[in-house]
N, C-alpha and C positions, 0 to 999 in steps of 0.2 A: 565580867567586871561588875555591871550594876547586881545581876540576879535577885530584880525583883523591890530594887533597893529605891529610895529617892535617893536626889544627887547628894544632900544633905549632908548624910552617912558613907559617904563614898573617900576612901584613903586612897589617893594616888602616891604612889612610892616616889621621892624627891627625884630619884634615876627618870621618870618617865616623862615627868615634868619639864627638865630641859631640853631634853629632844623635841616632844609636842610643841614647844615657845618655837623651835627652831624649825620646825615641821612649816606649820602654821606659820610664820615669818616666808618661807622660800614659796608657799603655797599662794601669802596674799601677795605678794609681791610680784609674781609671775601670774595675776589675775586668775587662778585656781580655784579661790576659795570664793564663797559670794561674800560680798564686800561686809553685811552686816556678820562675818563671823570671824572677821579679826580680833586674833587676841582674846577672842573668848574663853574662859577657864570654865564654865558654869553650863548647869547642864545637857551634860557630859551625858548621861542614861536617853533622854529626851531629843536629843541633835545626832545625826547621824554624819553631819560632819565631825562635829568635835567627838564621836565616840571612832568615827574613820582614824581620823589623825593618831587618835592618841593607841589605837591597836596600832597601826605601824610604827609610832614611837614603842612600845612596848615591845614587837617586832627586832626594831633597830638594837637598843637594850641588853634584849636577851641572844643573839643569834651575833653569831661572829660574820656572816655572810655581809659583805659589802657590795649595797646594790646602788645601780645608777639612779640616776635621776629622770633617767625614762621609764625604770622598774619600779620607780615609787610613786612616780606618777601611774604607773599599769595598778598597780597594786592599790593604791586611794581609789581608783574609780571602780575595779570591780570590788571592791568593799563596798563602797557606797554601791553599787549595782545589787550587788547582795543583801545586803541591813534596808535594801528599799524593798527587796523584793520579799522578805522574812515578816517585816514589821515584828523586827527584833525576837523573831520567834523561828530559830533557826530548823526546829525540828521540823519543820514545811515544807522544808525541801526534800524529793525521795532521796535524793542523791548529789551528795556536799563534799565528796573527799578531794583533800585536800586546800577548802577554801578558808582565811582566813589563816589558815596557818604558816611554820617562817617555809612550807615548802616555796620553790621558784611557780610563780602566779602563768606560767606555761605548762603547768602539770596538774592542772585543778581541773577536778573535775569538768567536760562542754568546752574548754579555753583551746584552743588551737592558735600557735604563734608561728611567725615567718621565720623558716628554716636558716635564716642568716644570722650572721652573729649580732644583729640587733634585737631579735627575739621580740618581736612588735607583735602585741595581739591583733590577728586576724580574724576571727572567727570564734560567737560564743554560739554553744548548740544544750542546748538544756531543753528538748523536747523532752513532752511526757514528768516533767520536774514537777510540776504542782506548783507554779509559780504564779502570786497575785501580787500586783501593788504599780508602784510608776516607776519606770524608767527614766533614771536621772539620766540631766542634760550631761553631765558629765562627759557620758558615758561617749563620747566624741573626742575625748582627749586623745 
């Protein structure tokens, strides 16, 4: 989305815009988000929350798949797990398939989820990945 871009220059498609408002609403409201990033529209390249939110509005948008709201919560944190561990430079990692994409976030590459019909991530295994950066608190959801 940014590639390289300031936020300045950046056209969000009006489709992606209401889902993120509504994203971000369920997000701050159920204490998700840190409090100073309610309601933020603004840079979006620079926040890897508001660049989180708005790929799974993008996500939501384009893909017919209808997921929970414990799969969106799965799905927000290992993005932010990801975009922390990249410093938005995804070619870092040896081995990414499947992440960020509309695949089901139990099929991503290292993700190992509990065999029941809850499909609750248990287990991330990304040895040997090339991975720097911090590990967001999130990542406890």
């Amino acid at each position: 989305l940014c590639n390289g871009q300031d936020d300045s220059n950046i056209d969000i498609p009006e489709m992606y815009i209401s889902d993120y408002n509504n994203l971000t609403d369920y997000f701050s409201e159920n204490a998700i988000l840190p409090s100073d990033n309610n309601n933020r529209q603004t840079n979006f390249c620079n926040d890897i929350y508001s660049l989180t939110l708005l790929w799974i509005a993008e996500d939501i948008s384009t893909n017919d798949k209808v997921r929970s709201k414990k799969s969106l919560i799965q799905r927000y944190t290992l993005a932010l797990f990801y975009l922390s561990l990249t410093n938005n430079n995804p070619l870092q990692w040896s081995e990414k398939s499947g992440w960020l994409t509309s695949d089901d976030e139990c099929n991503w590459f290292g993700i190992k989820c509990s065999d029941d019909e809850n499909k609750v991530v248990i287990k991330i295994d990304l040895v040997n990945n090339e991975l720097e950066g911090t590990i967001p608190n999130e990542i406890s959801l």
